[in-house]
DOMARLUM-344336 format. One line per field, with one value per residue (C-alpha): residue in three letters; x, y, z. Coordinates in pm, 1 decimal. Layout:
aa	c(ALA  ...);
c1	c(X  ...);
c2	c(Y  ...);
c3	c(Z  ...);
END
This chain:
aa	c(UNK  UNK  UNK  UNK  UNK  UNK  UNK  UNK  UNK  UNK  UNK  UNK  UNK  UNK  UNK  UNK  UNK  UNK  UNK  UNK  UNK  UNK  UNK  UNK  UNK  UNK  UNK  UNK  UNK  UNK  UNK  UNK  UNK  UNK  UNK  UNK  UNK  UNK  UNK  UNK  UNK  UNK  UNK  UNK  UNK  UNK  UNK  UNK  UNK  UNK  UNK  UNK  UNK  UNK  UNK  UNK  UNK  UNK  UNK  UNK  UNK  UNK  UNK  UNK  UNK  UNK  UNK  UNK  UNK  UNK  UNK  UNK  UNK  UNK  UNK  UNK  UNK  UNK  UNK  UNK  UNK  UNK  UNK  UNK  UNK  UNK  UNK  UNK  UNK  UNK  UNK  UNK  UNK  UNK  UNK  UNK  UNK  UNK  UNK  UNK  UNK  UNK  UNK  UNK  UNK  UNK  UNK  UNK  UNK  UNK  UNK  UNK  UNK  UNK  UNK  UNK  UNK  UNK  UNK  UNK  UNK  UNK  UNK  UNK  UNK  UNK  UNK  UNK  UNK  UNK  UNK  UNK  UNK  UNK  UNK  UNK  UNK  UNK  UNK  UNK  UNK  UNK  UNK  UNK  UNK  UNK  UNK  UNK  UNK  UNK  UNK  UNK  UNK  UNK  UNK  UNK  UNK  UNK  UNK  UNK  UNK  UNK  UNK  UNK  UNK  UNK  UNK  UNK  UNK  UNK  UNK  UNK  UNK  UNK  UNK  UNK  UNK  UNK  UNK  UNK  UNK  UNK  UNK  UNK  UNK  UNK  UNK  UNK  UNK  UNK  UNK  UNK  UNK  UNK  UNK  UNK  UNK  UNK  UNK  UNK  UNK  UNK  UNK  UNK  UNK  UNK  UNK  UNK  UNK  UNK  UNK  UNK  UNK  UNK  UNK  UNK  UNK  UNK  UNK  UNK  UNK  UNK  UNK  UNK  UNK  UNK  UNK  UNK  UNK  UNK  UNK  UNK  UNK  UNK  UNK  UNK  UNK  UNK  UNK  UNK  UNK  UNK  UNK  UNK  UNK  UNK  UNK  UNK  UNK  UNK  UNK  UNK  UNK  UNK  UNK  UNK  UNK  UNK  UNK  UNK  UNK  UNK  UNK  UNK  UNK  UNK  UNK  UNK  UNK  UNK  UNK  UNK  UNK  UNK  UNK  UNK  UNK  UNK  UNK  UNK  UNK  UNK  UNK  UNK  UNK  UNK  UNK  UNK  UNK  UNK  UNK  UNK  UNK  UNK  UNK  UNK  UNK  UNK  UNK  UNK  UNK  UNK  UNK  UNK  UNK  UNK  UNK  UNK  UNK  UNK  UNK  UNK  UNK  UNK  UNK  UNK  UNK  UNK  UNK  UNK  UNK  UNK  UNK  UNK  UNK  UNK  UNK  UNK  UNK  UNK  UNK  UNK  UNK  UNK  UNK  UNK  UNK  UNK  UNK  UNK  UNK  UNK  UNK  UNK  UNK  UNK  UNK  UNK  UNK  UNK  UNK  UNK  UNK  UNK  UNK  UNK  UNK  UNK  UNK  UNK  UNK  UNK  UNK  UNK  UNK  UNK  UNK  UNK  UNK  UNK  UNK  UNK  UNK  UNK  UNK  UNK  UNK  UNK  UNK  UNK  UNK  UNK  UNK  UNK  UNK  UNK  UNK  UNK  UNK  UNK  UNK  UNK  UNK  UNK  UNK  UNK  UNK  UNK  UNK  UNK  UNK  UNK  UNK  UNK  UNK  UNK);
c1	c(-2444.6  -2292.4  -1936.6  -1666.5  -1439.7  -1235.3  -1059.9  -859.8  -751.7  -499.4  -326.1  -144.8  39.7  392.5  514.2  854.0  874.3  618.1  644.9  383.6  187.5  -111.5  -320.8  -298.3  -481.1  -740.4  -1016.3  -1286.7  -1522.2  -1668.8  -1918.5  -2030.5  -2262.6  -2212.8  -2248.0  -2007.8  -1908.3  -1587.9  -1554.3  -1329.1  -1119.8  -808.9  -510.8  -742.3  -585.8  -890.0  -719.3  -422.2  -684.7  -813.8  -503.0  -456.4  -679.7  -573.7  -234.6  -95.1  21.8  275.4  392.0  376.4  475.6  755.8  640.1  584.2  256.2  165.5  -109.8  -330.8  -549.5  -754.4  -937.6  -1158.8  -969.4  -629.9  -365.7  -254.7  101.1  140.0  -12.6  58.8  -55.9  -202.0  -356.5  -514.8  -672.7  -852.0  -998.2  -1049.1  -1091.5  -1019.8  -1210.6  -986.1  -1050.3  -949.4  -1074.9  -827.1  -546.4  -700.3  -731.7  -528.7  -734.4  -787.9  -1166.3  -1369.5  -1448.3  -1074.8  -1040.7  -1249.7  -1135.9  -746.7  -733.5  -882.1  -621.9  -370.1  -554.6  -545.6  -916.6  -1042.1  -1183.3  -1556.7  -1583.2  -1379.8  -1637.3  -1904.8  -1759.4  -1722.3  -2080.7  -2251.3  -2071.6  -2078.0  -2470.2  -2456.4  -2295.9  -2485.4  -2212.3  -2263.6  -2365.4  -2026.9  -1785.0  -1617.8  -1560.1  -1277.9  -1233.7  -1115.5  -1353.1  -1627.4  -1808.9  -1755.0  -2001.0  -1935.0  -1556.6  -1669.9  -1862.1  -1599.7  -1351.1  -1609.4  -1650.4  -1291.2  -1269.4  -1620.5  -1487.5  -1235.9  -1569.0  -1377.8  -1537.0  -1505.7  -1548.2  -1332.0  -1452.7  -1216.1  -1385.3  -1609.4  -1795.3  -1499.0  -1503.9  -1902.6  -2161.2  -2456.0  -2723.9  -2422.7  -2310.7  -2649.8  -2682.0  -2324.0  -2462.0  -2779.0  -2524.3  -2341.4  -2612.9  -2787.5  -2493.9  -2463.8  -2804.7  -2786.1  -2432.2  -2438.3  -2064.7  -1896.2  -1893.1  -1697.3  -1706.1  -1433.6  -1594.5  -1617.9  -2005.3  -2181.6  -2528.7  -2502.7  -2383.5  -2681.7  -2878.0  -2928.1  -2880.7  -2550.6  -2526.0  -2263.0  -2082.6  -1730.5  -1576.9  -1182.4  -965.9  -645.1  -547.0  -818.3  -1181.3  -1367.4  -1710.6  -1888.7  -2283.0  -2574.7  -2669.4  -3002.0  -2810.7  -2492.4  -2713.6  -2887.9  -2522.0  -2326.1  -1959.6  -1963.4  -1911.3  -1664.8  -1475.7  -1519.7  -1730.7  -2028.7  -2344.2  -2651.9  -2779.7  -3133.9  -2977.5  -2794.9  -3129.8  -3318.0  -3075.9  -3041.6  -3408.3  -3317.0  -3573.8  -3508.0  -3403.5  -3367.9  -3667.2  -3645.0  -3764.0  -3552.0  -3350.7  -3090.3  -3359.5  -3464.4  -3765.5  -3903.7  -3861.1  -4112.2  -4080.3  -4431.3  -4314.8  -4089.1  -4354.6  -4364.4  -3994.1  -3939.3  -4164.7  -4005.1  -3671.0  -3767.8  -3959.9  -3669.9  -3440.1  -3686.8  -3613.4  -3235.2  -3119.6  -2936.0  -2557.9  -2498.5  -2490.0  -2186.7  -1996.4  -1848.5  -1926.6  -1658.8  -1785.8  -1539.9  -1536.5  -1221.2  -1275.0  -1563.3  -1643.0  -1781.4  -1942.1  -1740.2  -1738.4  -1490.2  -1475.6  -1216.3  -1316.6  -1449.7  -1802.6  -1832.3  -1872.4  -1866.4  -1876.2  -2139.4  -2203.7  -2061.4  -2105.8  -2016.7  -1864.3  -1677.4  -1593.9  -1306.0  -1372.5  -1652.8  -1630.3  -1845.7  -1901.3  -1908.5  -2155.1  -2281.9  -2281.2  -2023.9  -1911.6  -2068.0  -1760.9  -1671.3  -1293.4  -1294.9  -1401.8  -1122.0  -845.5  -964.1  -933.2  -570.6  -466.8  -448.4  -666.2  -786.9  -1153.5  -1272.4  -1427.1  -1529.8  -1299.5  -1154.7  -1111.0  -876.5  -926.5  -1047.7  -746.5  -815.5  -616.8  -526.4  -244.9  -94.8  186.5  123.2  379.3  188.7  -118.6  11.1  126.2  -230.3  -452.6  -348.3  -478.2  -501.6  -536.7  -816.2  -554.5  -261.8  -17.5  -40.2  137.3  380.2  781.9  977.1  1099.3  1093.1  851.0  1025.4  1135.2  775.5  703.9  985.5  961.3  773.4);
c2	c(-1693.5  -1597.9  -1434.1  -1604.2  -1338.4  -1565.7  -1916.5  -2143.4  -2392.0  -2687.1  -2399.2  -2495.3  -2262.7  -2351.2  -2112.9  -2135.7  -2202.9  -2508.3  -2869.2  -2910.9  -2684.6  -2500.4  -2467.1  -2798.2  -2833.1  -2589.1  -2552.5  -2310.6  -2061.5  -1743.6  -1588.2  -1205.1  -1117.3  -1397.1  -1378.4  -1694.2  -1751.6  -1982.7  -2185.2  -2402.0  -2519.6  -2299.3  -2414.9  -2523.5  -2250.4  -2047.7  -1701.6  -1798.2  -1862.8  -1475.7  -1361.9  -1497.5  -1279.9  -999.1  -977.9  -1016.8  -1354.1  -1340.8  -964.5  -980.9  -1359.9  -1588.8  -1912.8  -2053.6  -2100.1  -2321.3  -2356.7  -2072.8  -1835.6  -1566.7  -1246.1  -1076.8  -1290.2  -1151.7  -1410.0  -1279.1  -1405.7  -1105.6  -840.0  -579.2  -510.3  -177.1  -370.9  -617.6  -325.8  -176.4  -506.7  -610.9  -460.7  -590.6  -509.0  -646.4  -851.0  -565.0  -216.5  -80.6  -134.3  -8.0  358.1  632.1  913.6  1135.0  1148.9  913.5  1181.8  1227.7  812.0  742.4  991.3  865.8  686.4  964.9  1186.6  928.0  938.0  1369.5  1358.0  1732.4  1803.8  1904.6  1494.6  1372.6  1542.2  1368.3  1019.0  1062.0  1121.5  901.3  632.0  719.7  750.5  394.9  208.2  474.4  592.7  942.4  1122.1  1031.5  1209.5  1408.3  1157.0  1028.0  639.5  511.6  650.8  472.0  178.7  -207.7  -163.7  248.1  112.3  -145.6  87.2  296.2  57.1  -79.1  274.6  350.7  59.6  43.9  428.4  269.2  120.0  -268.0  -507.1  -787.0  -705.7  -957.9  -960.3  -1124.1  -1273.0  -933.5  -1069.9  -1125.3  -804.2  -736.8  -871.7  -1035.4  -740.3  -550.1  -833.0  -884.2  -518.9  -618.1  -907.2  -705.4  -442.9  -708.6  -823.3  -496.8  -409.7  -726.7  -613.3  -282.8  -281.6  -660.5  -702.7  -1015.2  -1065.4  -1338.1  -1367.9  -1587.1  -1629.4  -1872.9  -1779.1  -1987.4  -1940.3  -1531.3  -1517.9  -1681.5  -1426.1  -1331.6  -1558.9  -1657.5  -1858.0  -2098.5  -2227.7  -2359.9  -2569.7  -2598.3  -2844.4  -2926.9  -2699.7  -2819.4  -2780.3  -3049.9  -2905.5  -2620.8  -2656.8  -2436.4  -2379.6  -2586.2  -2886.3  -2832.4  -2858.0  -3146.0  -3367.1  -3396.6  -3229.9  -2922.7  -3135.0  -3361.4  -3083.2  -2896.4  -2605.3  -2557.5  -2620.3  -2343.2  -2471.9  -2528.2  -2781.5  -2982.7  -2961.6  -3096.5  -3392.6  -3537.5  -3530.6  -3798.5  -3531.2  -3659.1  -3359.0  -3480.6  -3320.4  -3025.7  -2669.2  -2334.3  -2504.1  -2254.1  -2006.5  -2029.1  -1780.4  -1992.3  -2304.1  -2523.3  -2737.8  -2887.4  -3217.6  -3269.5  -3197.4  -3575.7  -3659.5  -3310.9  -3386.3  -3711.8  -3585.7  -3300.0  -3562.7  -3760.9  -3467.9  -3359.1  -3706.4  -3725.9  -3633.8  -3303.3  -3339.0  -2957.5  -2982.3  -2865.7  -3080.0  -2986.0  -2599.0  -2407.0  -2179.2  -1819.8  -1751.5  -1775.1  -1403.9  -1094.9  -788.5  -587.3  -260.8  -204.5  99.6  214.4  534.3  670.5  990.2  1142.8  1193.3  884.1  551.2  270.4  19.7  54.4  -91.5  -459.3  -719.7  -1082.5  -1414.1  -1641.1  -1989.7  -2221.3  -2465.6  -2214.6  -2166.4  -1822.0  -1648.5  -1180.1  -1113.0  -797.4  -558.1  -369.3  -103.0  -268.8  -293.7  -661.7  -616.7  -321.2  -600.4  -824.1  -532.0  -496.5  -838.2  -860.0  -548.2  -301.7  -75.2  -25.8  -0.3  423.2  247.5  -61.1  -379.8  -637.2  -964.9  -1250.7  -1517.4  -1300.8  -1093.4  -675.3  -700.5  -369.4  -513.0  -749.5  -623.7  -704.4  -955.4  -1085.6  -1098.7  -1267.0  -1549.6  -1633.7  -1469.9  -1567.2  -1373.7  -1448.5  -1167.4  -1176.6  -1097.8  -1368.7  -1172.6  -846.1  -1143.8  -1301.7  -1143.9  -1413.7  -1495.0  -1920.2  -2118.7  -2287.4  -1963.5  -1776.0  -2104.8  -2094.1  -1693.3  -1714.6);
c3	c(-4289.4  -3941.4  -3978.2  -3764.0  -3567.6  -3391.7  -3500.5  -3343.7  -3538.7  -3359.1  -3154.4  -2863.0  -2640.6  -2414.8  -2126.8  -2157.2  -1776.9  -1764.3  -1786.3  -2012.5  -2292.1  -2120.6  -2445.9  -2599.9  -2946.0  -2894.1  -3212.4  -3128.6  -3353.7  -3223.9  -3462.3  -3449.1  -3154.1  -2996.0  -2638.8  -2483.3  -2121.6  -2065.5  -1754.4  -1609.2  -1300.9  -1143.3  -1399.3  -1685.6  -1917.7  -1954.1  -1887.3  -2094.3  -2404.8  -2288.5  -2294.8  -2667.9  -2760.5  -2630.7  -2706.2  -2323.8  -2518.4  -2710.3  -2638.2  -2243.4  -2173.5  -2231.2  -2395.5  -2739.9  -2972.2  -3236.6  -3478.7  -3603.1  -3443.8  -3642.4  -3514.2  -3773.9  -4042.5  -3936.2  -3837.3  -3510.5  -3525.8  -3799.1  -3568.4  -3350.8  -3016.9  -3165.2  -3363.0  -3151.8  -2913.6  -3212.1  -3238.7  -2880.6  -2582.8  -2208.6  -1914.0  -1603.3  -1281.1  -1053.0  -1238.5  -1033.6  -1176.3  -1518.0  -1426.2  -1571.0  -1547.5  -1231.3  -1320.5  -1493.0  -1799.0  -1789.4  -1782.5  -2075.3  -2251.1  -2243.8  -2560.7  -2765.8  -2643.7  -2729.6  -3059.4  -3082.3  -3148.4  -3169.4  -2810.2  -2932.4  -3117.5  -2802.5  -2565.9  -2719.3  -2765.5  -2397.5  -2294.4  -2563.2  -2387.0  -2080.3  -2092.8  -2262.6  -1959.8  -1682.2  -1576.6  -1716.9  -1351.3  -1244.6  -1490.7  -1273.1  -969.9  -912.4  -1056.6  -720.5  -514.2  -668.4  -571.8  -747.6  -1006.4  -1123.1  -1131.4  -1361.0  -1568.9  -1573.6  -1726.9  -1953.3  -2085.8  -2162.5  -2360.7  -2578.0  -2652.9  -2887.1  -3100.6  -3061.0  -3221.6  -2951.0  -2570.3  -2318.7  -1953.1  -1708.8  -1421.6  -1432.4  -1082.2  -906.4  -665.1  -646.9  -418.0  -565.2  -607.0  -828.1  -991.5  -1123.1  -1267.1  -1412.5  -1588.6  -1718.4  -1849.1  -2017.2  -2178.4  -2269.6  -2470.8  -2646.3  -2745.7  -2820.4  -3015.0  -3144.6  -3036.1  -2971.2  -2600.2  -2408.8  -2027.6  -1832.3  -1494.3  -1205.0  -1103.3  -1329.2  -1165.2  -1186.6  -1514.0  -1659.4  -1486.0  -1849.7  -2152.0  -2287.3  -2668.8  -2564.0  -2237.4  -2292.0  -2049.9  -2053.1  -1839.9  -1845.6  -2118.4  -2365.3  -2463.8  -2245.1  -2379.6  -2645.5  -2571.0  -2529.9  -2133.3  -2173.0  -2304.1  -2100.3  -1746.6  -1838.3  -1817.6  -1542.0  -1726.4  -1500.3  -1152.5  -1325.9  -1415.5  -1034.7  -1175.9  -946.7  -1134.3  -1030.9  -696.7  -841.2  -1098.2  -814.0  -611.0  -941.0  -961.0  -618.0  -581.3  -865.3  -1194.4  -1532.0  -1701.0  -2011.4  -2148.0  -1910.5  -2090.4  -1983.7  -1760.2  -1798.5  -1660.6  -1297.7  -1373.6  -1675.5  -1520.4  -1483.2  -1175.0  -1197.8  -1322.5  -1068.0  -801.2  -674.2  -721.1  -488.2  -213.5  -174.0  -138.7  125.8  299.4  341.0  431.7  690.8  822.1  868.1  1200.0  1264.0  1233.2  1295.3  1669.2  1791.4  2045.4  2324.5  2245.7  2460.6  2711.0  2627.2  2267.4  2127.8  1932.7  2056.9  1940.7  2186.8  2081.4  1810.8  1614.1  1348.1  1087.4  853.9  854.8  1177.2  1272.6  979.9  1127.2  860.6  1141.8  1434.8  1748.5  1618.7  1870.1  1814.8  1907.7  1721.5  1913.8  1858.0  1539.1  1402.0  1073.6  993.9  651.2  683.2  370.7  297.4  -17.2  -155.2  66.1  386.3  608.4  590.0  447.6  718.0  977.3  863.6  859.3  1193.0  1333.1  1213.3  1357.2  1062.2  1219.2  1564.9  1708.0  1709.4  2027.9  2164.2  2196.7  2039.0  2267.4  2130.6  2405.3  2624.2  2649.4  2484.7  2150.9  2175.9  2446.7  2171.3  1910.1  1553.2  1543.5  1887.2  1637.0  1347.9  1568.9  1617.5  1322.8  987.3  645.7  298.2  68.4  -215.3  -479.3  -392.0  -599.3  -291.1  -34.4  -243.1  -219.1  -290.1  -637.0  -575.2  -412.0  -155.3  -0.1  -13.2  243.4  426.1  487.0  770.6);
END
């Protein structure tokens, strides 16, 4: 008989400086090992029902609960939040701001030290999980120095040192490019094998989360459970696009090429799909795509580009260059995407464009005219930036006044 670890039962939560309750009536089972990835729209209350768990609610927020929620058969309303670490543990958004340690041995090893473990059993603990997460080559790095995905590690490890029974990943994907947060997901997963703990995963990236399998998807909107289904089943429906989560591009591509999916196999797998049924019902649509004329033209292109780069190059540290030879045009009404991996240069680029930094060489040409020539305040006027993390622009205590500030 599976063990359940976590239980809500008709628990509703109330910041004290909201309208309206943002958990309303929440009943949800999580059973040991299970692997479950919760989804939903900005506002739905999907972090707040993380931060249940963790004990940022009620000992770090204003507000009032109701109901009854259990970990490990523990009402939580009668426990600590000492108590609720030893039971789960949080890996953050931004590993950044999770750091203590001035290495990463020295970061993983915090807790134990907190703990006066004997340094010979603390040593160990270190390295067994260290080697666990790969992240044992790095030990005496510094945390902030490290790419997306050893930061990650790194943060995974100083929490899985405490032995938790149930790991909580907060939008883990949020800062890594594709290829990394693919080896994230395969980590996630491995150790959900390997250790058999309860894992749940809030993210917004539906499609690279079920890189590898997850046991349940819940979907949460407006402060309640909309859905609690199995991937396979959950795809087939249409509750993800009601609800303004993007479904896995293959899935949309299935259904407006009009595929029954109904009695689709592995559909929650792109690699053990099989498309072969669909064959007929595909052709048709591309044939009908390859048919629709091309509304991509531009109009009335302008002839100087509004923004250039011309032979660009840019290092922190000399005889480095991160950014070389960068040439480029952006034209008024463009609307262009900078990818790249982690570590590429594309937030570089963007400090770059608002003025943060200046070129090592090369220019920067804002209609024409050399930016260099242009004060910051010159700059802003034209070049607006919003931050990844909202909470790094905001300095105002009311609303009306962060909008009015400028």
């Amino acid at each position: 008989m599976k063990q359940p670890v976590i239980e809500f039962q008709n628990f509703s939560y109330h910041y004290r400086v909201q309208a309206e309750p943002t958990l309303k009536n929440i009943n949800l089972t999580i059973y040991a090992g299970e692997k479950i990835l919760i989804v939903g729209p900005s506002g739905s209350g999907k972090s707040t029902l993380a931060h249940t768990l963790n004990g940022l609610i009620p000992f770090s927020a204003d507000g009032t609960a109701s109901g009854s929620l259990k970990i490990m058969g523990k009402e939580t309303s009668a426990l600590s939040i000492f108590e609720l670490s030893k039971m789960v543990g949080t890996v953050l958004q931004d590993p950044d701001g999770q750091f203590i340690g001035l290495t990463v041995a020295e970061d993983i090893a915090f807790s134990l030290e907190n703990r006066c473990m004997a340094q010979t059993a603390m040593k160990k603990s270190v390295e067994e999980v260290s080697k666990l997460v790969d992240i044992d080559s790095h030990l005496d790095a510094a945390p902030h120095s490290l790419s997306g995905g050893q930061k990650q590690r790194t943060s995974l490890a100083g929490v899985l040192v405490e032995d938790v029974d149930i790991l909580l990943f907060d939008e883990p994907l949020a800062s890594l490019d594709p290829a990394s947060g693919k080896l994230a997901i395969e980590l996630i997963d491995d150790l959900n094998i390997k250790t058999q703990k309860t894992i749940i995963i809030v993210e917004h990236r539906l499609e690279d989360v079920l890189h590898a399998p997850v046991d349940r998807i819940i979907i949460m909107d407006k402060g309640q459970i909309v859905a609690d289904m199995a991937p396979s089943e959950l795809l087939k429906t249409n509750l993800l696009a009601q609800t303004g989560i993007r479904e896995p591009l293959y899935v949309s591509a299935l259904k407006l090429a009009d595929c029954n999916l109904n009695n689709a196999t592995s559909i929650d797998d792109l690699n053990r799909l099989n498309v072969l049924p669909y064959k007929e019902e595909l052709e048709a649509f591309m044939s009908r795509q390859d048919q629709q004329p091309n509304s991509q033209a531009k109009l009335g292109l302008e002839a100087n580009p509004i923004l250039e780069f011309k032979d660009v190059y840019f290092s922190y540290e000399k005889d480095k260059p991160l950014l070389q030879d960068i040439n480029f045009k952006i034209y008024r009404g463009d609307m262009v995407s900078i990818v790249g991996k982690n570590g590429a240069g594309k937030s570089t680029l963007s400090k770059l464009i608002c003025g943060f930094y200046k070129p090592t060489q090369g220019k920067l040409l804002l209609n024409g005219q050399d930016m260099k020539e242009l004060s910051i305040k010159e700059r802003a006027s034209k070049i607006g930036m919003v931050m990844q993390n909202p909470n790094q622009m905001l300095s105002k205590p009311m609303l009306y006044d962060e909008v009015a500030l400028s």
